[in-house]
C-alpha positions in Angstrom: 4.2 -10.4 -12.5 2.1 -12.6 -10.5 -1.4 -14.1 -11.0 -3.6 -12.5 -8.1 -5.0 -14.7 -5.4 -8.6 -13.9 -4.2 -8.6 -14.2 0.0 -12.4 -13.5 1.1 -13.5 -12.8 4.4 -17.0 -12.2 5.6 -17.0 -8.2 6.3 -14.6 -5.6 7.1 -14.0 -6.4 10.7 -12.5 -9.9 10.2 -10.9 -8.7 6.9 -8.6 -5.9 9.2 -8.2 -8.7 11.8 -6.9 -11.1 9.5 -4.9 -8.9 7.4 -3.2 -8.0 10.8 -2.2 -11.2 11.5 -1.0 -11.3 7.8 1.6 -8.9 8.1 3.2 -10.0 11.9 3.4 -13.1 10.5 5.1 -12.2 6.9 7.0 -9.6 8.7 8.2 -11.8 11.2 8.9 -14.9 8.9 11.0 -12.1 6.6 13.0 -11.0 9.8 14.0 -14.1 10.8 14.9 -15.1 7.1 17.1 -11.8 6.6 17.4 -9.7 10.1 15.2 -7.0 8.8 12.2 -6.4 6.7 10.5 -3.6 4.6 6.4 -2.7 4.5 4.8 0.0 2.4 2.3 1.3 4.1 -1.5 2.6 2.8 -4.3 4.9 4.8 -7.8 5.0 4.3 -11.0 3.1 6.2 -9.3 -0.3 6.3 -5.8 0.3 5.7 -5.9 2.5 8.8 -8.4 -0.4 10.5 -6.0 -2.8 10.1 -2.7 -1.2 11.4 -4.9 -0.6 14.3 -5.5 -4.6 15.2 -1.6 -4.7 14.6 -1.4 -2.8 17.4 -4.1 -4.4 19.5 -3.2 -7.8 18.9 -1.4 -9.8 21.1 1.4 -11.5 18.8 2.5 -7.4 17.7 5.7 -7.8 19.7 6.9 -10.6 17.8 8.1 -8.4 15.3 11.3 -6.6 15.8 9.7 -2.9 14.9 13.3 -1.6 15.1 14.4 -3.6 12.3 11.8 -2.6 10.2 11.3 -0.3 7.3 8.2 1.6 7.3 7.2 3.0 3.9 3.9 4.7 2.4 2.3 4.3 -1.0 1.7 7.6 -1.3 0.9 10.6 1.0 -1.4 13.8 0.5 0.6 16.9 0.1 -0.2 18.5 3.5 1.7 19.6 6.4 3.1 17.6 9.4 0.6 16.7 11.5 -2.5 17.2 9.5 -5.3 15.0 10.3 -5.8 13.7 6.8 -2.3 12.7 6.1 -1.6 9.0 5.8 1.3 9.2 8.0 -0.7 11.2 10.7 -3.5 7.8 10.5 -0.6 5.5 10.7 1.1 6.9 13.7 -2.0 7.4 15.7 -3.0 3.7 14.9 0.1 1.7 15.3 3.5 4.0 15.1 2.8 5.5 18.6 2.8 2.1 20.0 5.7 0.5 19.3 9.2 0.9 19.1 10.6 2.1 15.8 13.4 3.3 14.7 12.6 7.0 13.6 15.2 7.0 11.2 13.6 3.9 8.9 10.2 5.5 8.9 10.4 7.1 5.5 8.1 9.9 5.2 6.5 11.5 2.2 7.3 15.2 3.2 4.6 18.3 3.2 4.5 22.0 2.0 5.8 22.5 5.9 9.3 21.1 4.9 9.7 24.4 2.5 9.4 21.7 -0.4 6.8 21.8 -3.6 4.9 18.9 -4.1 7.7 18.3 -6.7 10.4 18.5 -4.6 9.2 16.3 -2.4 8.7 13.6 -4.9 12.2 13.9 -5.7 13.3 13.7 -2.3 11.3 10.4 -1.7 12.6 9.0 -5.0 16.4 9.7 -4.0 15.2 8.1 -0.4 14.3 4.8 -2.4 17.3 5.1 -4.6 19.7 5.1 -1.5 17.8 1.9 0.0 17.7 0.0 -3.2 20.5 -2.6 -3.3 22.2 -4.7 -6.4 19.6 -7.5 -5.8 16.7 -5.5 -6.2 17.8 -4.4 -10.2 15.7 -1.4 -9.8 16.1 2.3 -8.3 13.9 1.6 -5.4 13.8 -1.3 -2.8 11.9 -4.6 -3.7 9.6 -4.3 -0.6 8.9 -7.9 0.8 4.9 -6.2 1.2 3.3 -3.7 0.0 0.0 -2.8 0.7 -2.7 -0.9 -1.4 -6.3 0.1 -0.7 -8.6 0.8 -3.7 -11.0 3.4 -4.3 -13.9 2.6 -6.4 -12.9 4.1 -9.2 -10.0 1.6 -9.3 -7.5 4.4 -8.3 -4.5 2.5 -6.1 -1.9 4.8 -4.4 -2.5 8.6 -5.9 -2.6 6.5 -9.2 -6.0 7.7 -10.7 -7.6 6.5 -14.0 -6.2 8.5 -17.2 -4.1 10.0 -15.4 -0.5 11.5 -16.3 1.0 10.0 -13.4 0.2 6.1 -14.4 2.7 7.0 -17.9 5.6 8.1 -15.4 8.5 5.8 -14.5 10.0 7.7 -11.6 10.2 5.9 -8.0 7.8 8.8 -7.1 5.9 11.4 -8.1 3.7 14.5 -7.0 0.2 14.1 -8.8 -1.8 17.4 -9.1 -5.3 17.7 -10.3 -7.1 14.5 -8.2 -10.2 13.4 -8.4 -10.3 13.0 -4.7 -9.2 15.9 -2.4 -6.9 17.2 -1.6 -5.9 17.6 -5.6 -1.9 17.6 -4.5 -0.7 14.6 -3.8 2.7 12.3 -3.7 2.4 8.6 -5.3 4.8 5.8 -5.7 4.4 4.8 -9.6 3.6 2.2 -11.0 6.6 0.0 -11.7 7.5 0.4 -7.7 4.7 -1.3 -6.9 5.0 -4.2 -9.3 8.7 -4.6 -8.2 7.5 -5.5 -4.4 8.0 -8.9 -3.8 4.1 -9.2 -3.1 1.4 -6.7 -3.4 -1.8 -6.9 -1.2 -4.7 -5.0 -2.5 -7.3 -4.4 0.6 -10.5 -3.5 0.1 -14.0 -3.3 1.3 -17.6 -2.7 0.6 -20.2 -3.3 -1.4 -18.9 0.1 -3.9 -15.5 -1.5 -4.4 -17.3 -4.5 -6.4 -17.6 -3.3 -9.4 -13.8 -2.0 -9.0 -12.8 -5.1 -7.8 -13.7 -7.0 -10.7 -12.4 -4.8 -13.4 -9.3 -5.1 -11.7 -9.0 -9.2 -11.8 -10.2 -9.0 -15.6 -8.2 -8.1 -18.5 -9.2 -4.3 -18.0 -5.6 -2.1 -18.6 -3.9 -0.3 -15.6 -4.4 2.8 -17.3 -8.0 2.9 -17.0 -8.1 0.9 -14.0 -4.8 1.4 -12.1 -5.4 -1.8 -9.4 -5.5 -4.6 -12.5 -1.4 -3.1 -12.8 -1.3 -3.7 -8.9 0.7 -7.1 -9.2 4.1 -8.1 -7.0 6.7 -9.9 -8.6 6.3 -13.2 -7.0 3.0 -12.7 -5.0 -0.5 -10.9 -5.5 -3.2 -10.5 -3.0 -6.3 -9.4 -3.6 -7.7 -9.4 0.7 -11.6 -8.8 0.3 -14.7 -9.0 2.1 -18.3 -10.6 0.7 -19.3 -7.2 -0.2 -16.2 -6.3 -1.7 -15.9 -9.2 -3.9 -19.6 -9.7 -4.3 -19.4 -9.3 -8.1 -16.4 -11.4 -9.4 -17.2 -14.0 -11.7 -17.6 -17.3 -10.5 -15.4 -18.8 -13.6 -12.4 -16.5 -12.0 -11.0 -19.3 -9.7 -8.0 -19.1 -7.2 -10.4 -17.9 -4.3 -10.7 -18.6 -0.7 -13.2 -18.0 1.7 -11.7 -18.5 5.3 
């Protein structure tokens, strides 16, 4: 796995911004390098902030949204629709507004479908099996990014601290019991994410600090799930100053746009 590399920006405004930019231009780099590309998508405050300035910004339409394959990280287990589902976030903030192909937007499915929680794990772990290829030595695709946010607990994905699901080696999994409502939920696992090609971890304010710092340290995945958040060739922890307030000045590999 990769060693992370610390981006900092100075608060969460610029941090969406400049994330944004990230991803057209990695998505757009990846496109022209292959035809197509693959991004896993996360919700919350600034995952949600920053497919929003995707949509707003100017330089959106260089990427070829058809050719693109639009995954999540993980999904609460609610119906269609539902307000607090990451896919309901994602399509309000950037989905609606550009032209995808409905049948590469890969969607974590909800008690609606007539599926448990269980069932629809299953169903998104045969979805990733069928998009996996030989080069990708693995039963799920080696996304070229995928994106986490962070709770301050460390939690990435539905991948909570001490939790069952962090032992589990399917693609994906339904998680019951969370810390965080709603208690059903459906996560990637671990060794997906660390077979993306890179792994950003977004995340800001002030209560993600102490987080933040466990998870650049030696700490163990399993009571802090981000320090396992690491893509095979390239791992980026995206920050701003209150986010990052407390790492340790001895950690190196930093920048401060």
């Amino acid at each position: 796995m990769s060693v992370p590399t610390v981006i900092i920006h100075r608060d969460a405004d610029v941090l969406a911004k400049a994330v944004a930019a990230r991803v057209i231009t990695r998505m757009v780099d990846d496109q022209s390098a292959k035809g197509s590309a693959s991004l896993v998508l996360t919700g919350g405050t600034i995952g949600l902030a920053t497919l929003a300035e995707i949509a707003a910004s100017p330089a959106r339409d260089a990427v070829d949204w058809r050719n693109l394959d639009i995954w999540w990280g993980d999904e609460r287990f609610l119906p269609g629709g539902d307000s607090e589902r990451n896919e309901t976030g994602a399509r309000k903030a950037l989905l609606d507004h550009v032209d995808v192909d409905p049948a590469r937007v890969h969607v974590m499915r909800g008690p609606d479908s007539g599926m448990s929680a269980e069932e629809s794990a299953e169903a998104y772990a045969e979805e990733l099996r069928r998009a996996s290829r030989p080069e990708d030595h693995g039963p799920a695709p080696s996304f070229d990014v995928l994106m986490l946010g962070m709770g301050p607990d460390g939690h990435v994905a539905s991948l909570f601290p001490g939790m069952p699901a962090l032992y589990d080696t399917r693609p994906a999994m339904a998680v019951h019991g969370s810390p965080k409502p709603p208690p059903t939920r459906i996560s990637l696992s671990l060794p997906v994410i660390q077979a993306a090609r890179e792994v950003w971890v977004i995340a800001a304010g002030e209560e993600k600090a102490s987080a933040v710092r466990l998870a650049l340290s030696e700490s163990g995945s399993m009571q802090v799930p981000a320090a396992g958040a690491r893509g095979r060739q390239r791992t980026l922890f995206l920050l701003d100053r209150a986010a990052a307030s407390k790492i340790p000045a001895s950690l190196g590999r930093i920048s401060s746009p």
